[in-house]
Backbone bond lengths (Angstrom), bond angles and torsions (degrees), N, CA, C in turn:
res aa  C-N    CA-C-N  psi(-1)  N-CA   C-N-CA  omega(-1)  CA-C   N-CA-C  phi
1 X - - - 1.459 - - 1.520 110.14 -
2 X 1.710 122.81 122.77 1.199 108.59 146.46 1.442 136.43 -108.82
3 X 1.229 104.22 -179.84 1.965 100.51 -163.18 1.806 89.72 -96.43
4 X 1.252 101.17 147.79 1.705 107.16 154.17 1.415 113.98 -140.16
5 X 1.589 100.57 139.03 1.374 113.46 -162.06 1.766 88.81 -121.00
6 X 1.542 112.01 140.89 1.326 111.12 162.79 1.523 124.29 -113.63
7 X 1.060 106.29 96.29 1.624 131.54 179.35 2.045 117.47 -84.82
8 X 1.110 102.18 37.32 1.511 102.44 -165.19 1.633 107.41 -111.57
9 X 1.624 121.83 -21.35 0.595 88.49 178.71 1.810 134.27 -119.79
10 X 1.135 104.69 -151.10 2.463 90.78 -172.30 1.140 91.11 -83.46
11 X 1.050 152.93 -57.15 1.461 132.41 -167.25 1.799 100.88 81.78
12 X 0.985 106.06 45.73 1.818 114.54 -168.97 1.820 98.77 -65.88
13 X 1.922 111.99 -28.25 1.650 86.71 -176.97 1.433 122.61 -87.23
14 X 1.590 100.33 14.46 1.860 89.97 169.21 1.563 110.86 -94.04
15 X 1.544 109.75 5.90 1.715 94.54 160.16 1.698 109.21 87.04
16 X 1.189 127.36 -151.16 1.062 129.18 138.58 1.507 148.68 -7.09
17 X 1.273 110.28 -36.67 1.822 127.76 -165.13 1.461 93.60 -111.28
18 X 1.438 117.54 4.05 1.618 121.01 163.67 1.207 121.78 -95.66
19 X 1.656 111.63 -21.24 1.659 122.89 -160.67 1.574 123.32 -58.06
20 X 1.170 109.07 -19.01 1.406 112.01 -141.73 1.754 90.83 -152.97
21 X 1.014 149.66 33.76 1.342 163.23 -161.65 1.554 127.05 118.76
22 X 1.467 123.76 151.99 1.914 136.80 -170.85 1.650 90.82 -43.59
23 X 1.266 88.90 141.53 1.661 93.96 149.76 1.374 121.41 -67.65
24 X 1.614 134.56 -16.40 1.416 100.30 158.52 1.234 126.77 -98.78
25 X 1.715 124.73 47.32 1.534 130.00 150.95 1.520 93.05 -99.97
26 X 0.984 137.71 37.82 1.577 135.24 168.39 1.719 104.52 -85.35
27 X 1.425 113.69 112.10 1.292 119.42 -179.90 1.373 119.03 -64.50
28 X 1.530 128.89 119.47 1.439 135.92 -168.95 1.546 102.96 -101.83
29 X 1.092 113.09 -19.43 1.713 111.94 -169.70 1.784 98.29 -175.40
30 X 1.768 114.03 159.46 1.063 128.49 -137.18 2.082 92.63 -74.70
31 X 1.469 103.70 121.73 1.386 106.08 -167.59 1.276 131.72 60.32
32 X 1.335 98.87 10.79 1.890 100.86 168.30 1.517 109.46 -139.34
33 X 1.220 97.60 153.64 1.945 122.68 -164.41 1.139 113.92 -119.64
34 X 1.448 138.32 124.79 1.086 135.33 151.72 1.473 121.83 1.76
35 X 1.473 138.10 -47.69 0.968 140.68 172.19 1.694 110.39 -92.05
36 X 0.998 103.14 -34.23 1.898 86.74 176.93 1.804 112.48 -65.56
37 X 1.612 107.09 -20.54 1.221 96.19 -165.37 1.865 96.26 -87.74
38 X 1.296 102.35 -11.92 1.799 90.32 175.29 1.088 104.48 -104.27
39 X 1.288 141.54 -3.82 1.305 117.25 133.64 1.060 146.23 -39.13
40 X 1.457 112.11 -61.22 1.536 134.92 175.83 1.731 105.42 -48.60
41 X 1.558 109.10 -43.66 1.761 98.73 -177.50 1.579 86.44 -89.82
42 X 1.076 161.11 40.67 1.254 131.18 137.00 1.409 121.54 -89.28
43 X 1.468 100.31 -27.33 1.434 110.69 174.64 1.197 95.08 -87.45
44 X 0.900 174.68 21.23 1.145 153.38 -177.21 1.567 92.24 -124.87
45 X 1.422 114.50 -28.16 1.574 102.35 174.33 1.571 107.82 -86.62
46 X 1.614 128.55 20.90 1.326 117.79 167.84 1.523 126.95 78.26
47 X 1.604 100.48 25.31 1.268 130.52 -157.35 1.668 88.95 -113.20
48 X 1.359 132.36 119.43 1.316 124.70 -175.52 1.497 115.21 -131.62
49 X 1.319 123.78 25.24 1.194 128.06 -174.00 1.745 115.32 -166.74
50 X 1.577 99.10 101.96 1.811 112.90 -157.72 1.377 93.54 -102.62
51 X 0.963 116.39 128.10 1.653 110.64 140.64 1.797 120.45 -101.86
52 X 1.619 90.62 131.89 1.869 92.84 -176.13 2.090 89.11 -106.75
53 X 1.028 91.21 135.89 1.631 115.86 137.66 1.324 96.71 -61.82
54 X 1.945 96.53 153.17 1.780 124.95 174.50 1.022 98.80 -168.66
55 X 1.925 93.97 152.35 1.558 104.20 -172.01 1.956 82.68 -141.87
56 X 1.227 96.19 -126.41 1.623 101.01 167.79 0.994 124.67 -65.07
57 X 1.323 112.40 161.23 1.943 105.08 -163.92 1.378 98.04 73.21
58 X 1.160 137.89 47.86 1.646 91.06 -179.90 1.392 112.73 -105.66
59 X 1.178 130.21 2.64 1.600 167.89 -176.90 1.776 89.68 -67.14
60 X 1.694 93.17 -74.74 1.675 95.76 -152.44 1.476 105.59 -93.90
61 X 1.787 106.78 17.46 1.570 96.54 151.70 1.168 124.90 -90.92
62 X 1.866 97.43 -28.40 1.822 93.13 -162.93 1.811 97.96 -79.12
63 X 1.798 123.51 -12.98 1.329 93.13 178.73 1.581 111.92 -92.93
64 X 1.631 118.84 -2.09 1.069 112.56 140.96 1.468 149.60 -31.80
65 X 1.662 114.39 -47.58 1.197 149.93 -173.25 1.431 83.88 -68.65
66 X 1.171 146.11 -92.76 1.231 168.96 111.92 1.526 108.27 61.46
67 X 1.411 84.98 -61.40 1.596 96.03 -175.84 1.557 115.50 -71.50
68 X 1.443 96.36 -15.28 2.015 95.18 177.50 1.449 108.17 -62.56
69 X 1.280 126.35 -30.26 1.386 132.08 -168.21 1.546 107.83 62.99
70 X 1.030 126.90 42.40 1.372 123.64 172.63 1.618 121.63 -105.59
71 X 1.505 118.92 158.18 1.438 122.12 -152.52 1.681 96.05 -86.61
72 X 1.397 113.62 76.79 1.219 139.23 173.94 1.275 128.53 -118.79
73 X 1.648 117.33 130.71 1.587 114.90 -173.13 1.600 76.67 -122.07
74 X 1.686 102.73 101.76 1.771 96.52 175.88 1.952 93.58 -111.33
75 X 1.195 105.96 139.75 1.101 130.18 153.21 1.696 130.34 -84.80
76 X 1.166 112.47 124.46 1.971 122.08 -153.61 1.734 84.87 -117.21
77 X 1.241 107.55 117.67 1.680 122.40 157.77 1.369 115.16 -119.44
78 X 1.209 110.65 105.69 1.690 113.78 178.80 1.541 94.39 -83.98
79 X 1.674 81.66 147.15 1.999 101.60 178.84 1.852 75.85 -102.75
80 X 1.406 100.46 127.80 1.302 132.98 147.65 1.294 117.26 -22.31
81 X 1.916 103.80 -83.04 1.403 113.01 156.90 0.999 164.58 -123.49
82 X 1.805 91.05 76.34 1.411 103.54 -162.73 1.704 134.89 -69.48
83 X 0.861 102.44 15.02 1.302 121.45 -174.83 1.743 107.16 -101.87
84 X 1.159 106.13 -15.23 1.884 111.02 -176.48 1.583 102.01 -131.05
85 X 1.356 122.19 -4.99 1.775 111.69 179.80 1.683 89.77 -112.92
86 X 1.715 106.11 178.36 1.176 114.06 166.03 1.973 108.21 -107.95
87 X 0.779 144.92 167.86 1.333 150.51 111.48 2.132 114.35 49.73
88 X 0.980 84.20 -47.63 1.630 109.42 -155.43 1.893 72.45 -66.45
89 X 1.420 110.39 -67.49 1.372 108.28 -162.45 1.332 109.16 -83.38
90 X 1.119 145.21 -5.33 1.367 142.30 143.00 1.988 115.20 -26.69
91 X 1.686 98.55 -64.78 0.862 105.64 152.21 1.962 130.44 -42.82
92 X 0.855 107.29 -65.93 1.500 121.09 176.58 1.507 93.06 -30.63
93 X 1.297 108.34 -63.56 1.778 108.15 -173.58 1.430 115.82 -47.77
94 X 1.389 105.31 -40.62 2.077 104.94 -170.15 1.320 84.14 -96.14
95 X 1.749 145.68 35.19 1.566 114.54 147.47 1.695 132.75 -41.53
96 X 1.088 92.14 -56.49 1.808 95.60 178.17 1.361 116.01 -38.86
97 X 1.573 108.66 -44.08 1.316 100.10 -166.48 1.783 121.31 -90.96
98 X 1.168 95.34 5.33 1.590 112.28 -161.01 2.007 111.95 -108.31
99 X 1.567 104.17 -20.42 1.053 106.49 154.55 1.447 158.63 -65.14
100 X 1.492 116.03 132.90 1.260 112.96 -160.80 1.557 131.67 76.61
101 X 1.255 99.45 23.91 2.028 119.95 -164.45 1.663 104.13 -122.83
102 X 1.132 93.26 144.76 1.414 104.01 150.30 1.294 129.03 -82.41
103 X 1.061 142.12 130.07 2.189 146.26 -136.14 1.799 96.31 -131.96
104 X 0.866 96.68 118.11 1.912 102.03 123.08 1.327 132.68 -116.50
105 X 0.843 105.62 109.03 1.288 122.25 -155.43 1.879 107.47 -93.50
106 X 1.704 122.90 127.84 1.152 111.33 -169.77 1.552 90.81 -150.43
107 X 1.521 104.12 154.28 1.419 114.40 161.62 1.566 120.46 -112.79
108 X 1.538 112.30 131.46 0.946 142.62 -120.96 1.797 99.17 -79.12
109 X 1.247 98.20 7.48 1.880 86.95 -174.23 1.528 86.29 -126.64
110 X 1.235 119.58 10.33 1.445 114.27 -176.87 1.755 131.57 -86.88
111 X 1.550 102.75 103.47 1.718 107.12 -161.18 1.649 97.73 -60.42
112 X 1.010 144.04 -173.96 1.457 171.84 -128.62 1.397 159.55 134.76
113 X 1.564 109.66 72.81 1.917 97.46 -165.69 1.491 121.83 -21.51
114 X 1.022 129.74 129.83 1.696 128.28 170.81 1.911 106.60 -43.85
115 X 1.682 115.91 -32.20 1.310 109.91 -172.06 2.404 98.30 -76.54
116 X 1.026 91.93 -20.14 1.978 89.23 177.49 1.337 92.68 -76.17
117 X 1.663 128.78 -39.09 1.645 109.45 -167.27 1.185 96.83 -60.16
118 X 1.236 116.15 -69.50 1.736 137.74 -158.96 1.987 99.88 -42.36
119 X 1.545 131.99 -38.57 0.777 125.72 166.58 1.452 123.77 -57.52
120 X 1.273 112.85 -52.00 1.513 116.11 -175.14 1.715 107.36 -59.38
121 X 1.457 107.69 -50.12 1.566 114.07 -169.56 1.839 99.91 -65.95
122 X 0.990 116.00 -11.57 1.720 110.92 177.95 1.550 109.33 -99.78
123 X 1.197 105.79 -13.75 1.552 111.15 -179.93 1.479 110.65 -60.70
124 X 1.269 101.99 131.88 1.940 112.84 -176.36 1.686 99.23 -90.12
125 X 1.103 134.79 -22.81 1.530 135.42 171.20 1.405 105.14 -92.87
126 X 2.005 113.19 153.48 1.246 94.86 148.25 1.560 134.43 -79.24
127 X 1.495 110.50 150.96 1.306 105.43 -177.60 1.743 121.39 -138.56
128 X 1.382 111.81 -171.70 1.541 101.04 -179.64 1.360 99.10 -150.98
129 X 1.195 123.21 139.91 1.608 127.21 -160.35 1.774 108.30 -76.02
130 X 0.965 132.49 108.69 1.551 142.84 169.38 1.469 129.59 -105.80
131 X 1.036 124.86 141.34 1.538 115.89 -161.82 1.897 87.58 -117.24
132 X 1.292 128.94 135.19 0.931 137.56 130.40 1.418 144.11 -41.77
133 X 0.889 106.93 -27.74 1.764 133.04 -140.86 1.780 99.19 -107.65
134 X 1.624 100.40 -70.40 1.689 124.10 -162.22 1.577 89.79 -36.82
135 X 1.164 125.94 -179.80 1.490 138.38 130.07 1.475 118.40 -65.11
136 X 1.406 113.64 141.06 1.617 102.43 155.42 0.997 145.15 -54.98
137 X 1.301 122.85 114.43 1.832 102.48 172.91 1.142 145.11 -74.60
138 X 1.107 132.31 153.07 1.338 136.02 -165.43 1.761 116.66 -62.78
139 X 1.572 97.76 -55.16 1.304 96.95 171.86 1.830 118.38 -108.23
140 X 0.910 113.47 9.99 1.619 100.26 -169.58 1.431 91.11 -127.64
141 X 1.519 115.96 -173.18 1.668 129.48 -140.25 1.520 95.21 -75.34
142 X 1.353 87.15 146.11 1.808 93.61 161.44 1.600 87.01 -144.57
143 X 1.568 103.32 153.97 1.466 127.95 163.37 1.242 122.12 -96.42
144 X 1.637 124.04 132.45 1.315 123.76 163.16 1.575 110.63 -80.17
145 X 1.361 119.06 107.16 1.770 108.60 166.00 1.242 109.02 -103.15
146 X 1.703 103.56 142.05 1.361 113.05 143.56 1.573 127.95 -123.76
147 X 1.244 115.09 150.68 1.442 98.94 -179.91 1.499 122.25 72.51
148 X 1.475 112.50 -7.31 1.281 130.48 162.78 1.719 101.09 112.05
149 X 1.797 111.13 2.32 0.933 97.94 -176.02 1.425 122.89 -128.36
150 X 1.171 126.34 154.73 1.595 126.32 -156.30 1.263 102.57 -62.81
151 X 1.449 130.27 129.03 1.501 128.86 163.33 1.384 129.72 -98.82
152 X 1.910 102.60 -29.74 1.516 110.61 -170.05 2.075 105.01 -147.78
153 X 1.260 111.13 112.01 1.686 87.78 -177.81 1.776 106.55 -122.57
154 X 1.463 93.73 131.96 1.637 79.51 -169.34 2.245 98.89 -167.21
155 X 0.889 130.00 169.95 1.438 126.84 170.26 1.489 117.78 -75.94
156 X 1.371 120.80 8.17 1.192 108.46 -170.61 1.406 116.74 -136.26
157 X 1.627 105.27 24.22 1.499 133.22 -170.26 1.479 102.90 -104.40
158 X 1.237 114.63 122.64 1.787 110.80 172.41 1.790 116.21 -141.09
159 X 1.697 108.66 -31.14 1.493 102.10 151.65 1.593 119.57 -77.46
160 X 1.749 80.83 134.13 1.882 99.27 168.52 1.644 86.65 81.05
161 X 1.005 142.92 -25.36 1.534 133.67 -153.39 1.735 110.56 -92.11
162 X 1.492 104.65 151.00 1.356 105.13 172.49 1.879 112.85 -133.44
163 X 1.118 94.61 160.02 1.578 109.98 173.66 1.685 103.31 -27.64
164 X 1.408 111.76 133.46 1.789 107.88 164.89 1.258 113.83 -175.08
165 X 1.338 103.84 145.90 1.508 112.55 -165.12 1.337 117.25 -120.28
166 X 1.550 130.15 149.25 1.463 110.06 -164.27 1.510 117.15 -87.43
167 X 1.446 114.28 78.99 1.459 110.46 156.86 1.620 112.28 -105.87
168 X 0.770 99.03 142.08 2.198 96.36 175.50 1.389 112.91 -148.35
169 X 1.193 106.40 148.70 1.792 113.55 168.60 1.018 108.15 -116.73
170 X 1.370 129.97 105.12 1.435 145.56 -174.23 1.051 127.72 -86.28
171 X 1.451 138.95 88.25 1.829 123.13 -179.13 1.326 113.75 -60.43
172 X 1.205 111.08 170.13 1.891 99.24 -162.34 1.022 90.88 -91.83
173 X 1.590 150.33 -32.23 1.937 105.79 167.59 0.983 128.24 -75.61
174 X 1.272 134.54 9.91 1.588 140.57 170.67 2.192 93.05 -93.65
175 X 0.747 103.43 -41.49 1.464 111.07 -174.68 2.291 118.43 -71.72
176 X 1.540 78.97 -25.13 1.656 91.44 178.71 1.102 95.77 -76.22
177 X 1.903 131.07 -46.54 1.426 113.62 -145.85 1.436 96.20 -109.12
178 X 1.806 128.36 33.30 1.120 137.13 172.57 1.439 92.97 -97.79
179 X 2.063 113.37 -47.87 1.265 96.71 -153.65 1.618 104.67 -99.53
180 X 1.470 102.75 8.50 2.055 105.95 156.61 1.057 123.55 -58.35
181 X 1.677 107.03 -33.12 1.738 120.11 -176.54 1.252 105.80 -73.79
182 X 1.564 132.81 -29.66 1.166 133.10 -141.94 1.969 89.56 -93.95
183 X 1.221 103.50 -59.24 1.138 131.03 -169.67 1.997 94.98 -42.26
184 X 1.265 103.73 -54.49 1.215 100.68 -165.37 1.341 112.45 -94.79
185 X 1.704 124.31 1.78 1.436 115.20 142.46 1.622 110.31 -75.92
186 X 1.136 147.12 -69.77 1.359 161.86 140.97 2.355 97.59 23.83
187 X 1.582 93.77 -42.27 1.617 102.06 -167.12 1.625 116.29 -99.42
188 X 1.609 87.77 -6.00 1.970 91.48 -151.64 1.792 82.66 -71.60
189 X 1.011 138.34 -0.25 1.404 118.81 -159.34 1.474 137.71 85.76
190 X 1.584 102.69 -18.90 1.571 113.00 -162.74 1.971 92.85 -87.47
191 X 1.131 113.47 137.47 1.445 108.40 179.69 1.403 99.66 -83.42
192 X 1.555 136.34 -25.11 1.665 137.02 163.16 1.710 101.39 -24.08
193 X 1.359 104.34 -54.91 1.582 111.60 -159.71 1.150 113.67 -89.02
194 X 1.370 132.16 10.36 1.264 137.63 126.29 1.836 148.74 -79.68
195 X 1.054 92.66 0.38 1.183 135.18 175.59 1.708 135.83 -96.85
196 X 1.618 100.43 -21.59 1.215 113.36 -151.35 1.828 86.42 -104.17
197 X 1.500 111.97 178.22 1.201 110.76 157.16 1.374 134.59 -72.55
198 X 1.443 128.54 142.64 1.448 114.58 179.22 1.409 128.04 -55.39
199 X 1.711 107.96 -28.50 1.676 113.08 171.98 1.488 113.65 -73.60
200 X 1.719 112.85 20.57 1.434 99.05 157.81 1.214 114.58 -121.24
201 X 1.434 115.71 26.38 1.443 134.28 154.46 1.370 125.52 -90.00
202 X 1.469 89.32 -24.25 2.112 120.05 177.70 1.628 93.19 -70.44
203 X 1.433 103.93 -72.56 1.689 111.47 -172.57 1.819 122.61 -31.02
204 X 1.521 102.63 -43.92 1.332 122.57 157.21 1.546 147.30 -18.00
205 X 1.643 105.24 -36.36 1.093 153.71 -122.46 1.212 102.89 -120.22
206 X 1.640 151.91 64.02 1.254 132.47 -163.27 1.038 109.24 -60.30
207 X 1.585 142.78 -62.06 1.064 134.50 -164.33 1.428 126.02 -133.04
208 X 1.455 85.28 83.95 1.533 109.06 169.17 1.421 119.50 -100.37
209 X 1.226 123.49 158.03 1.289 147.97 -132.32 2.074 109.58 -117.73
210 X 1.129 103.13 -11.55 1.775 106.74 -154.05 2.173 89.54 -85.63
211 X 1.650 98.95 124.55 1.061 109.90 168.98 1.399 119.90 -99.55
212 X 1.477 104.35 170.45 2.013 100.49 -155.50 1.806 77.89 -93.02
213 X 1.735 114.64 162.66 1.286 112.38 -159.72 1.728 67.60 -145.56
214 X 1.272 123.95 95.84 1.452 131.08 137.77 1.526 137.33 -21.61
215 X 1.595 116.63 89.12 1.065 105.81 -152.79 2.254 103.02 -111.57
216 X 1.574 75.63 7.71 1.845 108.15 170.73 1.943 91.89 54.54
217 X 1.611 117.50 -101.80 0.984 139.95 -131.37 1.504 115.46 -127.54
218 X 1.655 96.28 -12.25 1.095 92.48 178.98 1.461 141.36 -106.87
219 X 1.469 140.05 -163.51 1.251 117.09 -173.46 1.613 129.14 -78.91
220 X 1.623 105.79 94.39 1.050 91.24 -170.74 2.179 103.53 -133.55
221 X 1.608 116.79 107.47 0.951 114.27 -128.11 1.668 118.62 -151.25
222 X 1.730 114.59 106.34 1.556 93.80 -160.68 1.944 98.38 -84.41
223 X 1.129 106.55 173.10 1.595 104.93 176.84 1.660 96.62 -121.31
224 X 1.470 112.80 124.37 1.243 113.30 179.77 1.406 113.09 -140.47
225 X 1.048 107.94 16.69 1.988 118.88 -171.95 1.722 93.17 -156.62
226 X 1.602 102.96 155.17 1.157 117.73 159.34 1.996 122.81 -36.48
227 X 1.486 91.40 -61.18 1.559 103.09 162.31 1.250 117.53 -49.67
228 X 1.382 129.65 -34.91 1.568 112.44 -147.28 2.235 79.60 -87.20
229 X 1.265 108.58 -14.90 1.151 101.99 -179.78 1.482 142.20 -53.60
230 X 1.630 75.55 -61.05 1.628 113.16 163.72 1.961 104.45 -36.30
231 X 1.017 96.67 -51.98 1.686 124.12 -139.51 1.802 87.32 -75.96
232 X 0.764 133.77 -74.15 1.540 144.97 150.16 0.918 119.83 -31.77
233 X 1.681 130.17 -66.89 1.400 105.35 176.20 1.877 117.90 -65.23
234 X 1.126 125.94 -1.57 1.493 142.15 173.08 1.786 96.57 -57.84
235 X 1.486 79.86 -74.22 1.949 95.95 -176.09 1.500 108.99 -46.63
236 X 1.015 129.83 -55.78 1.670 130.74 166.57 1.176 129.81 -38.80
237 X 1.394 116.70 -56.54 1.239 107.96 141.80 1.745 168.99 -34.70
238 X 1.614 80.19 -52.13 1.803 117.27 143.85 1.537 89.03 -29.68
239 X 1.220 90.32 -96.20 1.481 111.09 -158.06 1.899 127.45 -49.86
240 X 1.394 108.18 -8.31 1.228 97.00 -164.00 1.774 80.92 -131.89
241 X 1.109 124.18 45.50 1.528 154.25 -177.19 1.488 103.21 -132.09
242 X 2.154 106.93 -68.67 1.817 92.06 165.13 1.586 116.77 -42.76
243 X 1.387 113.55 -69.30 1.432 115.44 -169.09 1.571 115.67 -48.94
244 X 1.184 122.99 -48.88 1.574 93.17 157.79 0.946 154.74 -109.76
């Protein structure tokens, strides 16, 4: 299995705490970053070979990366143009290396209790983390399930749909005929489809396989504003205050 992290893009609404390095070296708690802490559970789940997406910064992430000292063979693919595509083609860029694998697949500002990793990485289906519980949001992903299983994921879904965030564990034929879709929006020519999200290459897809993985209540959480910062690193704390 390898991990993929998407690190490509500016992250322009944290302002300031973007200027000068990625939004996921944005510090959430005392000496740890958004990315050191998904590092640390990837290795720690025995996962030894990452590929990150890069856009700007991409210098003072990979000697970032570096500097964790962790038992990692990560692979760095800069998107060209990351500044004019979305995500979808980030991906497009690390095809080569992403084929024929089993994925977890994560975006790169996205916090996570260690008990949601540990679920997904034990999961025998592929899946994608969904909350039942949360409210919907207004602007970020919601999932259509049926049958327990994801049909459509995108911001503009609200019947049948629930709260969801992009973590997934992908088996590689659920993961091949994600990144066929990708590949062949990425080729069609249309610059829309470079631009767009990759789960509307997923949506595409009649019969795919990825089940919603209930993550109810707990912390599971992208940071994309000053607030969403605040707001998360709060909860982390909370929480690692119960535990000790």
């Amino acid at each position: 299995m390898k991990a993929l992290i998407l690190n490509s893009g500016l992250g322009s609404r944290m302002g300031a705490m973007t200027s000068v390095h990625p939004k996921c070296m944005t510090e959430i708690a005392v000496g740890k970053t958004i990315l050191s802490r998904q590092l640390k559970m990837i290795s720690d789940a025995g996962i030894t070979e990452t590929v990150m997406t890069t856009g700007a910064f991409d210098d003072v992430l990979m000697s970032y990366c570096r500097s964790l000292d962790l038992p990692l063979n990560i692979t760095f693919v800069k998107n060209p143009v990351y500044d004019r595509t979305n995500y979808i083609y980030s991906i497009y860029c690390a095809r080569e290396r992403l084929k024929d694998e089993d994925i977890v697949l994560m975006h790169g500002d996205l916090v996570f209790e260690e008990s949601v990793f540990d679920d997904v990485i034990a999961s025998y289906v592929s899946c994608m983390t969904v909350s039942s519980v949360l409210p919907l949001p207004e602007k970020d992903f919601k999932a259509v399930i049926s049958d327990g299983r994801v049909q459509k994921v995108g911001i503009e879904f609200f019947d049948d749909a629930v709260a969801a965030q992009p973590l997934y564990k992908l088996l590689k034929e659920d993961w091949n005929k994600w990144l066929g879709g990708i590949v062949s929006f990425c080729e069609s020519g249309e610059e829309a489809k470079r631009k767009c999200y990759a789960e509307n290459a997923l949506n595409e897809i009649a019969d795919k396989n990825i089940f919603a993985l209930d993550f109810e209540n707990r912390l599971c959480a992208e940071i994309d504003t000053p607030e969403d910062l605040a707001d998360v690193s709060a909860k982390l704390a909370k929480k690692n205050n119960i535990v000790n």
